[in-house]
gemmi code that builds the backbone of each chain (N, CA, C; Angstrom):
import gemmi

chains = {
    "A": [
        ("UNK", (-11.587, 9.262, -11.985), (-10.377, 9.959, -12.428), (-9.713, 10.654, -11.247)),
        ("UNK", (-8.179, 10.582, -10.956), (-7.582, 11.239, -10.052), (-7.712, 12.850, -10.041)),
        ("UNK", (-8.137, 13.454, -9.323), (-8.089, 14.851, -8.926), (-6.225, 15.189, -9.023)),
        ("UNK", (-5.348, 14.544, -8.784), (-4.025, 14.966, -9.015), (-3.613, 14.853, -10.382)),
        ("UNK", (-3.035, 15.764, -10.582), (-2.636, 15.925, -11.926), (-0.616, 15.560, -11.817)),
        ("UNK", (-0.413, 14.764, -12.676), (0.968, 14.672, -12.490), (1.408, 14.996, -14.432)),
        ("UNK", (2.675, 15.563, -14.318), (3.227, 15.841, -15.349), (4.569, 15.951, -15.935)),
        ("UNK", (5.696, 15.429, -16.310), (4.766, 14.756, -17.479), (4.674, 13.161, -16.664)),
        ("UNK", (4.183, 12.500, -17.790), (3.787, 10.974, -17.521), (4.772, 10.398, -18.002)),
        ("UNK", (5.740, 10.665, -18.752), (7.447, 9.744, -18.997), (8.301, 10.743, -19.111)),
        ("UNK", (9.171, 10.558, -18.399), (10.339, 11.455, -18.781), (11.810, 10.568, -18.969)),
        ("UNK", (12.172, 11.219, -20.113), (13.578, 10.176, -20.349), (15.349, 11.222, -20.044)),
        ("UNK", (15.769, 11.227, -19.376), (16.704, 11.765, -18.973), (18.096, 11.072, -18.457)),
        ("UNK", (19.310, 12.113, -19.443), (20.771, 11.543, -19.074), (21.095, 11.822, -17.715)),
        ("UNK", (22.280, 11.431, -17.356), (22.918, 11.599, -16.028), (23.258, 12.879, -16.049)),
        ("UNK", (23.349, 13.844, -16.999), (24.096, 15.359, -17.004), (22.736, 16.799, -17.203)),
        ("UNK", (21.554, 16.180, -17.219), (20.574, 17.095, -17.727), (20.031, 17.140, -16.709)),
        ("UNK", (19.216, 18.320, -15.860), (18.083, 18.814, -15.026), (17.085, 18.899, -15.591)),
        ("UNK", (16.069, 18.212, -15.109), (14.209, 18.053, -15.653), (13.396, 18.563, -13.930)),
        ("UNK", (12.415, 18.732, -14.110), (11.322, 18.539, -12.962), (9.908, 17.740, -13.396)),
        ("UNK", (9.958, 17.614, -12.293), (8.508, 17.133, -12.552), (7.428, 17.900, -11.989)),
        ("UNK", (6.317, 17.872, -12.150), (5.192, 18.950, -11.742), (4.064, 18.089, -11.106)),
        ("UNK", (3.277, 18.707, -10.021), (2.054, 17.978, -9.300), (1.379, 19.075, -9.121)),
        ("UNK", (-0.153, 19.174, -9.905), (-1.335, 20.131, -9.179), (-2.047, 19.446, -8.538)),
        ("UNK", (-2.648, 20.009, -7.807), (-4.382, 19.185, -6.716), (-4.937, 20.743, -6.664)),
        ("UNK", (-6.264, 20.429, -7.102), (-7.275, 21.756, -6.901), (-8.308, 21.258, -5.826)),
        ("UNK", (-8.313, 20.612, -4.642), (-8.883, 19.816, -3.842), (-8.418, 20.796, -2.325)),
        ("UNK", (-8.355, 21.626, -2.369), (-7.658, 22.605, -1.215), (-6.932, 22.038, -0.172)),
        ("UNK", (-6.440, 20.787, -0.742), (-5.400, 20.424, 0.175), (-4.230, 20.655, 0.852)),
        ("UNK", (-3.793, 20.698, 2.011), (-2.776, 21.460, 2.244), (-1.869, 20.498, 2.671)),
        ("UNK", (-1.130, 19.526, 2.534), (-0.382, 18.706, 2.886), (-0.104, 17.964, 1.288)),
        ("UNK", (1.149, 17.912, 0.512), (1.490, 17.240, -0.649), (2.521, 16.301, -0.267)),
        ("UNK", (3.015, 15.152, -1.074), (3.909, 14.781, -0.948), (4.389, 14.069, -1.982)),
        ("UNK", (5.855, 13.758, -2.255), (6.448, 12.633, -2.917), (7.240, 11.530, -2.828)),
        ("UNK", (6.333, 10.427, -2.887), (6.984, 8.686, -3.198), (7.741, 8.761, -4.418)),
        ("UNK", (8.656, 7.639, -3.994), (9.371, 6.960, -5.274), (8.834, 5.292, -5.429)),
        ("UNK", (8.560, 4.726, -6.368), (8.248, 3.027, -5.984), (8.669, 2.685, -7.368)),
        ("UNK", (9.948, 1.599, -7.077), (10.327, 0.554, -8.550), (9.822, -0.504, -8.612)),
        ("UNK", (10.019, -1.017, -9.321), (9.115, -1.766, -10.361), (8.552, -3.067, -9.208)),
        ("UNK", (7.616, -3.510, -8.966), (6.565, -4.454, -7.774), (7.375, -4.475, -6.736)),
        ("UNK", (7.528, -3.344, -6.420), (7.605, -3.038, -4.992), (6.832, -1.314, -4.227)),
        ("UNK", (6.829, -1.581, -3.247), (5.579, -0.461, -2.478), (6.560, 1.257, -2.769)),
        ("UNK", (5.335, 1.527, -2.722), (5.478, 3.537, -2.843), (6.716, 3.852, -1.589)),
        ("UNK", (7.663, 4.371, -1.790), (8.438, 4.374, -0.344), (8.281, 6.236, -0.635)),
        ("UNK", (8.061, 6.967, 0.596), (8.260, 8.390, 0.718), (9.457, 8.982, 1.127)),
        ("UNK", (9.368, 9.903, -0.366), (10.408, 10.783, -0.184), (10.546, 12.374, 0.503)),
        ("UNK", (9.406, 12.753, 0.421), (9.168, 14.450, 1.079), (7.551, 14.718, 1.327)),
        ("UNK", (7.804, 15.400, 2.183), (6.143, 15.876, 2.717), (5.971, 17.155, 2.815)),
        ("UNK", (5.157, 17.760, 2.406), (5.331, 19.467, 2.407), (3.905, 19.288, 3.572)),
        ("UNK", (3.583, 20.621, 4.151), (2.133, 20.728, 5.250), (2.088, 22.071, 4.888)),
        ("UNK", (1.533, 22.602, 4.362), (0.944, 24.349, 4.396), (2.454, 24.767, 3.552)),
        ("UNK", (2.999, 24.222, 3.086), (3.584, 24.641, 1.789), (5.142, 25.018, 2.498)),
        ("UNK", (5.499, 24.487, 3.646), (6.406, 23.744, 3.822), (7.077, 22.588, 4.165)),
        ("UNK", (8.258, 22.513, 4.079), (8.880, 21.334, 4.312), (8.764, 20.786, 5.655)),
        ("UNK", (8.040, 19.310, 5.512), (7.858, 18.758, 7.021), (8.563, 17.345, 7.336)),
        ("UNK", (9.237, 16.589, 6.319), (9.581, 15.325, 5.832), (10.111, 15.377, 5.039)),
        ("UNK", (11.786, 14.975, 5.238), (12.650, 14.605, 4.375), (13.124, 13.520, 4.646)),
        ("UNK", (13.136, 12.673, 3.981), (13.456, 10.695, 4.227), (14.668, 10.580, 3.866)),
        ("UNK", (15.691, 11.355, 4.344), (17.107, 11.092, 3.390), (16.846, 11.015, 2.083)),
        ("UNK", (17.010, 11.661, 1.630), (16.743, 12.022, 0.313), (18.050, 12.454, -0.396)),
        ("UNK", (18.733, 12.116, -1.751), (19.880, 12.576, -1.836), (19.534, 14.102, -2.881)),
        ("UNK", (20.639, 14.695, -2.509), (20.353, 16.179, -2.487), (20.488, 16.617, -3.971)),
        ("UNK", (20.359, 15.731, -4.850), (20.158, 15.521, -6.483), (19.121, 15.498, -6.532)),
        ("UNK", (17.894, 14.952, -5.727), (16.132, 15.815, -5.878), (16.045, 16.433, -4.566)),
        ("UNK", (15.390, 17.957, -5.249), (15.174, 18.996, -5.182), (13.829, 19.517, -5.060)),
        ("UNK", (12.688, 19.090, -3.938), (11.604, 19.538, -3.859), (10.857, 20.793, -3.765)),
        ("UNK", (10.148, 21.677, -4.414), (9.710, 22.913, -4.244), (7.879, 23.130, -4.329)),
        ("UNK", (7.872, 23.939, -3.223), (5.740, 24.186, -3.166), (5.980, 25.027, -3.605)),
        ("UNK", (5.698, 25.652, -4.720), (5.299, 27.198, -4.805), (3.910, 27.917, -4.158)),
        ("UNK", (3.181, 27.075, -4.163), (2.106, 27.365, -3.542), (0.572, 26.068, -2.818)),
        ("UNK", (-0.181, 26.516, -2.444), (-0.531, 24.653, -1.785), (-1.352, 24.162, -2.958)),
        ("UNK", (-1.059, 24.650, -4.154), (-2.181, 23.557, -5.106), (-0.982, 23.088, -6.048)),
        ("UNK", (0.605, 23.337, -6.124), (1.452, 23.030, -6.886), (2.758, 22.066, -5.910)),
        ("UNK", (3.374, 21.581, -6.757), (4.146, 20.395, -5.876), (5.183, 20.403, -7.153)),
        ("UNK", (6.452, 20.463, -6.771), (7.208, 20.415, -7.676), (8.705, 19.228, -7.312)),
        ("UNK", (9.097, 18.293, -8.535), (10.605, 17.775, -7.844), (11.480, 18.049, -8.855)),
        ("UNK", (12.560, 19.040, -8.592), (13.271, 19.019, -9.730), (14.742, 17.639, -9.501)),
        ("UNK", (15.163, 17.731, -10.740), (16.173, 16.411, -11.025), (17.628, 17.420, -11.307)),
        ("UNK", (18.532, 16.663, -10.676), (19.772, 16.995, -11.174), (20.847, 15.952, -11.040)),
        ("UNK", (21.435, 15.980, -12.044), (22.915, 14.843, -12.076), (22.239, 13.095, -11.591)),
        ("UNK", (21.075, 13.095, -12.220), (20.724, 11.474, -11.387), (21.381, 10.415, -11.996)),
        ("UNK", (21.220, 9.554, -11.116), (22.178, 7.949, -12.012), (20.770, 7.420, -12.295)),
        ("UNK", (21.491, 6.136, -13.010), (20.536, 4.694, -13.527), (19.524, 4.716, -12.810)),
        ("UNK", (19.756, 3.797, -11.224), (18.937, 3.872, -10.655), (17.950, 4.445, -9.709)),
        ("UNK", (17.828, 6.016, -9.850), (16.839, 6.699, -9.439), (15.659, 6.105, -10.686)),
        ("UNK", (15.840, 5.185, -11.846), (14.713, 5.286, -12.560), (13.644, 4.602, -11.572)),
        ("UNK", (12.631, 4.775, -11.935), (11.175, 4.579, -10.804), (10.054, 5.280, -11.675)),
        ("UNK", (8.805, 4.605, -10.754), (7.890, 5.689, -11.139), (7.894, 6.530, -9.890)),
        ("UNK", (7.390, 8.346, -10.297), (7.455, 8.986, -9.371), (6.311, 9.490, -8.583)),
        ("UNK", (5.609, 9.145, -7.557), (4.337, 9.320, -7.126), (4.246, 10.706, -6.330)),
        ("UNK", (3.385, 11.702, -6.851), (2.828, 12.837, -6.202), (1.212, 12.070, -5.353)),
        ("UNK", (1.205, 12.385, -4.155), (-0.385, 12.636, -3.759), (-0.608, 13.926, -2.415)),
        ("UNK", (-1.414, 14.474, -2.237), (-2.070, 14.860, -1.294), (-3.105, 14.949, -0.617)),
        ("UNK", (-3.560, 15.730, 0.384), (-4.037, 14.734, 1.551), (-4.777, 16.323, 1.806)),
        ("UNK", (-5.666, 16.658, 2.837), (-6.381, 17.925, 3.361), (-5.301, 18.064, 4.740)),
        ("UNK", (-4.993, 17.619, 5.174), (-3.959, 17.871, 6.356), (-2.527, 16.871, 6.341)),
        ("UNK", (-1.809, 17.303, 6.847), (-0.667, 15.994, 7.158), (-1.408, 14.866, 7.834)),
        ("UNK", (-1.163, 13.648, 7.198), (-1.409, 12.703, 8.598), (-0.820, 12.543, 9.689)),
        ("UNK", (-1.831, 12.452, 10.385), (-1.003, 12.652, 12.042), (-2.039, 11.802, 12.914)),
        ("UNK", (-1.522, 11.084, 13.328), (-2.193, 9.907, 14.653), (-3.590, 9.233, 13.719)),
        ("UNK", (-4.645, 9.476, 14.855), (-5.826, 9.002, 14.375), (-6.473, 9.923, 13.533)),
        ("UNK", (-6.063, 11.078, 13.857), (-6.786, 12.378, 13.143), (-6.586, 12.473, 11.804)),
        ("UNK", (-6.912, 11.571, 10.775), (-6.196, 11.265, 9.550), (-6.956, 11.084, 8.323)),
        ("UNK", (-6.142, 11.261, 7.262), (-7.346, 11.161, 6.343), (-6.534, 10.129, 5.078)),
        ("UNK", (-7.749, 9.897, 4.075), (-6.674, 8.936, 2.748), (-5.874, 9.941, 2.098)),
        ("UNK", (-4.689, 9.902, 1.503), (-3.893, 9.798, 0.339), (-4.489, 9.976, -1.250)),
        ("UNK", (-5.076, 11.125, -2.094), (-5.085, 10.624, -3.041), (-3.853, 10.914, -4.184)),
        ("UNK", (-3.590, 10.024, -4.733), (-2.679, 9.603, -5.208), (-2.800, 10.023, -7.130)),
        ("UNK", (-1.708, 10.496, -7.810), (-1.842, 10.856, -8.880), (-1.319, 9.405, -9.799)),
        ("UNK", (-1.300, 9.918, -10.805), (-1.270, 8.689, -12.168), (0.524, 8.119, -11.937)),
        ("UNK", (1.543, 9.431, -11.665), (2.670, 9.318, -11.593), (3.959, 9.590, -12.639)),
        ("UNK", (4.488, 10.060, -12.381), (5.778, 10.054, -13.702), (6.788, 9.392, -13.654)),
        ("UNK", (6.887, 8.523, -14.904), (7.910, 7.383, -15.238), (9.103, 7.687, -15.729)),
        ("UNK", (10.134, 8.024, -15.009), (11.404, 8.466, -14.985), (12.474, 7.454, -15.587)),
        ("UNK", (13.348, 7.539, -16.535), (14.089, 6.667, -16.993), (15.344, 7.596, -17.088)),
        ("UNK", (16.350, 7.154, -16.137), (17.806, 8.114, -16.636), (18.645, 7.029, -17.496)),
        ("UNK", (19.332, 7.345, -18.080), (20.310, 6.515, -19.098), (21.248, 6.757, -19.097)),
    ],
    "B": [
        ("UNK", (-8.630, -19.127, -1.909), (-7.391, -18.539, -1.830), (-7.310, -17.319, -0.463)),
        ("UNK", (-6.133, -17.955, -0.073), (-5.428, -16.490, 1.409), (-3.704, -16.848, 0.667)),
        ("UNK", (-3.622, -15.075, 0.901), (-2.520, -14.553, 0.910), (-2.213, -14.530, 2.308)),
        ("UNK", (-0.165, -14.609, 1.780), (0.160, -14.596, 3.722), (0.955, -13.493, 3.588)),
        ("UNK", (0.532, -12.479, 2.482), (1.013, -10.984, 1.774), (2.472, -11.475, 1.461)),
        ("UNK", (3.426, -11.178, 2.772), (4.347, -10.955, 2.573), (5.640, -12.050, 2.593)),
        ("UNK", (5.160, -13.138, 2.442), (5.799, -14.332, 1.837), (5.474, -15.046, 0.606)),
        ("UNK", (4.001, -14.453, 0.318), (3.389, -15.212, -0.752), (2.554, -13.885, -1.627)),
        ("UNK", (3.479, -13.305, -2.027), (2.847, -11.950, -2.594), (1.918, -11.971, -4.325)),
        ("UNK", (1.421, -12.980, -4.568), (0.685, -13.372, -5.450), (-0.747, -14.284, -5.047)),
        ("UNK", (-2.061, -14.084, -5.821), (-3.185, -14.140, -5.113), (-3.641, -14.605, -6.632)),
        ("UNK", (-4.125, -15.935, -6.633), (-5.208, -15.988, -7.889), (-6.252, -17.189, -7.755)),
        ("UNK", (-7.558, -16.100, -8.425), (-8.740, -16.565, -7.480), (-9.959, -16.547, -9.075)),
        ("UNK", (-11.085, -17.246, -8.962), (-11.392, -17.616, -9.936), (-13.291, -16.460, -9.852)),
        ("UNK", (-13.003, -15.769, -11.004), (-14.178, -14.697, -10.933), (-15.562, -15.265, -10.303)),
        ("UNK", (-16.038, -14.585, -9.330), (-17.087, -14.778, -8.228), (-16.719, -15.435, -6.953)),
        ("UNK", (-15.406, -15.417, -7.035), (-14.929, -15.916, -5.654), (-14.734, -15.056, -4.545)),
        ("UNK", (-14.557, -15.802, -3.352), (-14.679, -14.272, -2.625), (-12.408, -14.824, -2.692)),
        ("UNK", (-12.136, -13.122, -2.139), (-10.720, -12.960, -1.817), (-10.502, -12.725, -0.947)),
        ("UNK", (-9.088, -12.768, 0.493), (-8.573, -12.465, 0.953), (-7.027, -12.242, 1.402)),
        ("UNK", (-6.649, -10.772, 1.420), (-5.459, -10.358, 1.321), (-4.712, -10.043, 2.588)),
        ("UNK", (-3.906, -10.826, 2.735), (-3.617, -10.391, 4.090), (-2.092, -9.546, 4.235)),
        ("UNK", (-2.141, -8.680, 5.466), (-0.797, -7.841, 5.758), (-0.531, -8.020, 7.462)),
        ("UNK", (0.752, -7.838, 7.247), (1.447, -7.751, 8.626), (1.924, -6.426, 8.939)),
        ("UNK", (1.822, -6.212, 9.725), (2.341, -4.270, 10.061), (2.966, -4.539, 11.091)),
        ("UNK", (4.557, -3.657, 11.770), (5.533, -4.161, 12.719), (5.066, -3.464, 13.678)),
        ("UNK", (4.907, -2.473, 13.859), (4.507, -1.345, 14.580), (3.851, -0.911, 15.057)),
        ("UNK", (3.499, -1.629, 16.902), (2.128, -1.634, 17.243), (1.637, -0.257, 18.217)),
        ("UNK", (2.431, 0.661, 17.461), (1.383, 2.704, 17.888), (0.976, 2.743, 16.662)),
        ("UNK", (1.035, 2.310, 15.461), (0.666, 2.889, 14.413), (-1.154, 2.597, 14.632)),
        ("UNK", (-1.909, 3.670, 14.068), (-3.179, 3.768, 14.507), (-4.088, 4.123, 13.383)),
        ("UNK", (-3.565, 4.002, 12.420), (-4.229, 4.223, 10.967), (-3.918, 3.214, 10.073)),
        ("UNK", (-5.015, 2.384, 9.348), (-4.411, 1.572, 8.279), (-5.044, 1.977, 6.951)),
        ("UNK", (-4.709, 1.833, 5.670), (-5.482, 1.703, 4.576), (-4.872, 0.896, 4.046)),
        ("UNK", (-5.886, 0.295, 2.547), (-5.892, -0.413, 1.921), (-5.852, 0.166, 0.838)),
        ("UNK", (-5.242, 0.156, -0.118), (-4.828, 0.685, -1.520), (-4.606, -0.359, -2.593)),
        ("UNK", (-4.873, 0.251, -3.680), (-5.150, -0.829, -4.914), (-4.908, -0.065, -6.085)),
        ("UNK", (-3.592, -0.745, -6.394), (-2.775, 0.238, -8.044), (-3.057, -1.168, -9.086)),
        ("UNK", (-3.608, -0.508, -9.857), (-3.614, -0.864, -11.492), (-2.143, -0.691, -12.148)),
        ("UNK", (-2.026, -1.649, -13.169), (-0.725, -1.283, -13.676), (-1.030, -0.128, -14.473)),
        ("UNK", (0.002, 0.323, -14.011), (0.870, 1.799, -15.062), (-0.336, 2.860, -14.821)),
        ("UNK", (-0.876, 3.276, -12.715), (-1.626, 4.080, -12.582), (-1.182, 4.005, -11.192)),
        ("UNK", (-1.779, 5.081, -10.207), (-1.697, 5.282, -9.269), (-2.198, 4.596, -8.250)),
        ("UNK", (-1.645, 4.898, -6.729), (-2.671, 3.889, -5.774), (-3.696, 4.455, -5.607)),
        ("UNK", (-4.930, 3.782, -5.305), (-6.358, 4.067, -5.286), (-6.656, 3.248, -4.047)),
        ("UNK", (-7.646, 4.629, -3.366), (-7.989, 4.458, -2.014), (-8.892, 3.154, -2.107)),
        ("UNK", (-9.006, 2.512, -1.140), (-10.580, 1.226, -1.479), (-11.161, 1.142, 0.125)),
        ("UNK", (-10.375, 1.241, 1.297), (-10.902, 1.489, 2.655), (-10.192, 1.875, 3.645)),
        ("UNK", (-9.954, 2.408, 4.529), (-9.504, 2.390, 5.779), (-10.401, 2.072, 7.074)),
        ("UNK", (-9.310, 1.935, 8.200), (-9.719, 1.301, 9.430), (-8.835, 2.017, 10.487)),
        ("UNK", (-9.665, 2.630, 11.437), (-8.870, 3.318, 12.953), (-8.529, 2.580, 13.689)),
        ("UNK", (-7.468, 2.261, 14.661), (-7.041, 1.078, 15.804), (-7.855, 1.166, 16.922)),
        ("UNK", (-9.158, 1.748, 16.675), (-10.161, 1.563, 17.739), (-11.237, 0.903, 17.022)),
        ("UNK", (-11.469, -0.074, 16.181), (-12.136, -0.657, 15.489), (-11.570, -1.846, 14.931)),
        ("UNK", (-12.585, -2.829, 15.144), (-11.370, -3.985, 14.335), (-12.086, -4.741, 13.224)),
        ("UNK", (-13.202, -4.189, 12.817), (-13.617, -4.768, 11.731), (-14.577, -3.060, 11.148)),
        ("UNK", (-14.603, -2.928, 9.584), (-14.795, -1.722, 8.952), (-15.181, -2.788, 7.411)),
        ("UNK", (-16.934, -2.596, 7.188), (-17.092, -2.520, 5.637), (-17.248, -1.667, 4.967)),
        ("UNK", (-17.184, -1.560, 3.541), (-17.395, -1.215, 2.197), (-18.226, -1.647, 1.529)),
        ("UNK", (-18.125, -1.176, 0.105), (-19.014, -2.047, -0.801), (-18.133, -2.956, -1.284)),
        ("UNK", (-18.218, -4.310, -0.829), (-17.879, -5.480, -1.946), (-16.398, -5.842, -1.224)),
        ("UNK", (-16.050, -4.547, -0.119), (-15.196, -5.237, 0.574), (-14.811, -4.895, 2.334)),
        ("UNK", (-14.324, -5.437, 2.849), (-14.120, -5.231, 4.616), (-12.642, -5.898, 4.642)),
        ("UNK", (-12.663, -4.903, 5.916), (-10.889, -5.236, 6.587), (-11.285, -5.390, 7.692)),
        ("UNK", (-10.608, -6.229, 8.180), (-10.176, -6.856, 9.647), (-8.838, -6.273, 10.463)),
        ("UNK", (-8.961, -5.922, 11.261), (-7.757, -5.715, 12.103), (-7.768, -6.158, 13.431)),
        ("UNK", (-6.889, -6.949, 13.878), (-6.385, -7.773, 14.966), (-5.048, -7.183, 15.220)),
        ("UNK", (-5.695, -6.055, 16.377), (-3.792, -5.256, 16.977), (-2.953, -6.761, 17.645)),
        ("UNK", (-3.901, -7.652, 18.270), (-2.886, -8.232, 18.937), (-2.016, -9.160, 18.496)),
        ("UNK", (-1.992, -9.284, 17.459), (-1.049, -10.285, 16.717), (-0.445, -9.339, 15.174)),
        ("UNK", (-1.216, -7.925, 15.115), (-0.578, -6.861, 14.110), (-0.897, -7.382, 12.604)),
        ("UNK", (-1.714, -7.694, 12.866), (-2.517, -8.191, 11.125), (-3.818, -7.392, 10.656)),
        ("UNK", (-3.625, -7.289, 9.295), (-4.806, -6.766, 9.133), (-5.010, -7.742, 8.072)),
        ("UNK", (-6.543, -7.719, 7.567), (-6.393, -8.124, 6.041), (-7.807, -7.160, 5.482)),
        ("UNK", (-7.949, -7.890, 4.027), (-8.812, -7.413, 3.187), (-9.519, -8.602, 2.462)),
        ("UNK", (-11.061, -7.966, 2.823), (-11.862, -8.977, 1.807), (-12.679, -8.439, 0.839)),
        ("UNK", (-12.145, -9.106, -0.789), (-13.269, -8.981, -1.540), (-14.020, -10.044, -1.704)),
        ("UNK", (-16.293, -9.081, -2.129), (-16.286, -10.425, -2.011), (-17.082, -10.709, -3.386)),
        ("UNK", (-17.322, -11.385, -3.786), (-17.511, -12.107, -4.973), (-16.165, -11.157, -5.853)),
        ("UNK", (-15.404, -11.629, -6.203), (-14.413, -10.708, -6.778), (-14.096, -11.285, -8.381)),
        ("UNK", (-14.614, -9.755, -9.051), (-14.596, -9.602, -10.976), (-13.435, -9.277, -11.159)),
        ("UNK", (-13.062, -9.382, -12.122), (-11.855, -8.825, -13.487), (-11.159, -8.138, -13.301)),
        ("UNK", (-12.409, -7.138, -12.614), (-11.947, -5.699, -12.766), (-10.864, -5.327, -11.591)),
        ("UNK", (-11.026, -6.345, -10.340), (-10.163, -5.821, -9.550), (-8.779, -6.806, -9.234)),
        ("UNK", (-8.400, -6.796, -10.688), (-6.881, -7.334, -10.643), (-6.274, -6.497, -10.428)),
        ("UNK", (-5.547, -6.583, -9.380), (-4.408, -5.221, -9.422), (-3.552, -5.988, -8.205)),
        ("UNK", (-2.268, -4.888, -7.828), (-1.743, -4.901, -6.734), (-2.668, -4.428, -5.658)),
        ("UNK", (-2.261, -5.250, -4.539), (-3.138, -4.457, -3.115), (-2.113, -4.108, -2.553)),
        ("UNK", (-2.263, -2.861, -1.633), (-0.982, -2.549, -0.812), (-1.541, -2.054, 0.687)),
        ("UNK", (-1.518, -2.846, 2.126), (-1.624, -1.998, 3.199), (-0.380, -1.232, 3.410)),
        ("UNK", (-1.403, -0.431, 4.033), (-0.599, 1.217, 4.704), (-0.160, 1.330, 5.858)),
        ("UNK", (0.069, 1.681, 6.577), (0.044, 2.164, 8.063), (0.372, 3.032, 8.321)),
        ("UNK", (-0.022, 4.278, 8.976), (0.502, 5.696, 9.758), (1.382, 5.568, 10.786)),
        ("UNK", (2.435, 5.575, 10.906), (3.228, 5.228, 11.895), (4.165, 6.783, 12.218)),
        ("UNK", (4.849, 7.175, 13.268), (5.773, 7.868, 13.217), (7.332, 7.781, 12.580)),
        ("UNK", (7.768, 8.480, 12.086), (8.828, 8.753, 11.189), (10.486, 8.540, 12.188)),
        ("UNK", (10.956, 8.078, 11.455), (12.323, 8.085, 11.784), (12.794, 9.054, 13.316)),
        ("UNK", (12.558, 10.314, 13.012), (12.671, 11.554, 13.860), (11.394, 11.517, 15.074)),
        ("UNK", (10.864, 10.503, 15.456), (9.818, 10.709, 15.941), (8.886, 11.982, 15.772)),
        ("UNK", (8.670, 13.215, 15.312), (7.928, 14.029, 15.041), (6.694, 14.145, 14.294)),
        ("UNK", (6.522, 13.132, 13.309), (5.822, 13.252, 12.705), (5.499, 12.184, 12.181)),
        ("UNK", (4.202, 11.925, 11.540), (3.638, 10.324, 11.128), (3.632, 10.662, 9.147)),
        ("UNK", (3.925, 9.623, 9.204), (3.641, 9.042, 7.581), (3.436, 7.675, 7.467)),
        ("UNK", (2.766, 7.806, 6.433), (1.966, 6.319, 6.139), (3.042, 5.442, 4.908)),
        ("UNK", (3.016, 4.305, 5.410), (4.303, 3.528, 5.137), (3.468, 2.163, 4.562)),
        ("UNK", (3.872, 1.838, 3.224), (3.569, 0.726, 2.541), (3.904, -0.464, 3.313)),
        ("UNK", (3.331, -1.343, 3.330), (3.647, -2.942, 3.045), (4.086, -3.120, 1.825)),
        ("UNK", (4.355, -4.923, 1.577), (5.245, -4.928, 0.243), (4.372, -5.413, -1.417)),
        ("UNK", (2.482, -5.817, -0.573), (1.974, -5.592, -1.716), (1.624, -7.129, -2.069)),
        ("UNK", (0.669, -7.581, -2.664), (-0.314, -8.981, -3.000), (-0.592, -8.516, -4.413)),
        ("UNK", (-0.027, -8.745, -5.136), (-0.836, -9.114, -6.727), (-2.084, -10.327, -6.661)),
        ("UNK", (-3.403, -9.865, -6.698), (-4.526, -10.324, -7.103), (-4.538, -10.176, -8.739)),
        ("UNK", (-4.787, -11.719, -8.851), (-5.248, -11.921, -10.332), (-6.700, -12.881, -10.159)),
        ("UNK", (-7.448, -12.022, -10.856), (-8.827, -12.970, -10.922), (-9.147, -13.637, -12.221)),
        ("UNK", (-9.421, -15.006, -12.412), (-9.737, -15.603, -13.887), (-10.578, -15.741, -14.151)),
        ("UNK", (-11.360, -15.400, -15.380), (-12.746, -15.336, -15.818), (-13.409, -16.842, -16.152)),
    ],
}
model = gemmi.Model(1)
for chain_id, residues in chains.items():
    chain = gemmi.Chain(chain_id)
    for i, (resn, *xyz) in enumerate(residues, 1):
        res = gemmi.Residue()
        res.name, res.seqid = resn, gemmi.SeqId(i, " ")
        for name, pos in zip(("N", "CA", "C"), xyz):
            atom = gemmi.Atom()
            atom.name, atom.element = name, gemmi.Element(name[0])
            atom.pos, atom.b_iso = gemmi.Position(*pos), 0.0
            res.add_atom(atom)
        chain.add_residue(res)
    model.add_chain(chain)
structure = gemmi.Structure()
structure.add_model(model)
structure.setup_entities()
């Protein structure tokens, strides 16, 4: 079972409503992050937090809204999204940022299935 | 059965066979690889990694190969069950756009289907 907790697991949302989504890890990790990946194609990253700030932003359009409140919470809020932001939305974290060789795996949560209409 | 990953992104292999999945990575500083394996309608799940000072790394039931000089890696399962139908996806740690910082960047992924 994944140690990441993602929440919720579907969310159905118009183009005019704000939702978030939520990520815990009780794994004292200090590096979180969030992928987007549609349908059979790979996890692409969207933000990287390291000690509960912002370290990685992938162009990201400024309709998601990433927030740490603290290093065991991971938050993306939604605003004004179109059609195709639908995806699933992948939270994982890591004990450090990866960096060079000094690196560690990714664990990866279940994900939330975003559908805007 | 060999996958050539990313032209032939489908893999089907007959239960107790062995498998191999292969990936291409562009980017020859990147110095971290993993191997990841999503189930439908679940997350990616770790199964091995490999440092670019090593070019062969086992597991249980499976090993990766890495050959920097031609930028391939692959993955072998071996007698391979049921259970591990899924997508495979290599990784790579590479540096980011901004050069500052590394993130680990998908390949485009091998659907393994095994038949009983």
């Amino acid at each position: 079972d994944t140690e990441v907790t993602q929440t919720p697991k579907h969310l159905v949302m118009g183009m005019t409503n704000k939702k978030s989504l939520k990520c815990e890890q009780h794994m004292g990790h200090r590096a979180m992050y969030w992928y987007k990946q549609k349908a059979k194609k790979p996890p692409e990253l969207m933000f990287v937090y390291s000690y509960e700030k912002l370290s990685i932003n992938e162009s990201v359009p400024s309709r998601f809204s990433p927030e740490c409140p603290n290093s065991s919470l991971l938050n993306l809020h939604l605003h004004a999204l179109q059609p195709e932001d639908s995806a699933l939305y992948l939270c994982a974290s890591s004990p450090h940022i990866v960096r060079g060789a000094n690196t560690g795996e990714l664990f990866f949560g279940e994900g939330s299935r975003l559908t805007v209409l | 059965g060999e996958s050539v990953g990313l032209h032939l992104p489908t893999l089907s292999v007959q239960e107790g066979d062995n498998s191999i999945i292969n990936c291409a990575y562009s980017n020859s500083a990147s110095d971290y690889f993993i191997w990841y394996k999503q189930e439908s309608g679940k997350g990616p799940q770790f199964i091995i990694d490999i440092r670019s000072n090593m070019d062969k790394r086992q597991g249980q039931r499976v090993t990766v190969l890495l050959n920097k000089t031609v930028k391939h890696l692959s993955l072998q399962i071996a007698a391979t069950q049921p259970g591990d139908s899924a997508v495979y996806f290599c990784a790579e740690n590479r540096k980011n756009s901004g050069g500052s910082n590394y993130k680990l960047t998908f390949g485009k992924g091998t659907l393994l289907t095994v038949n009983p």
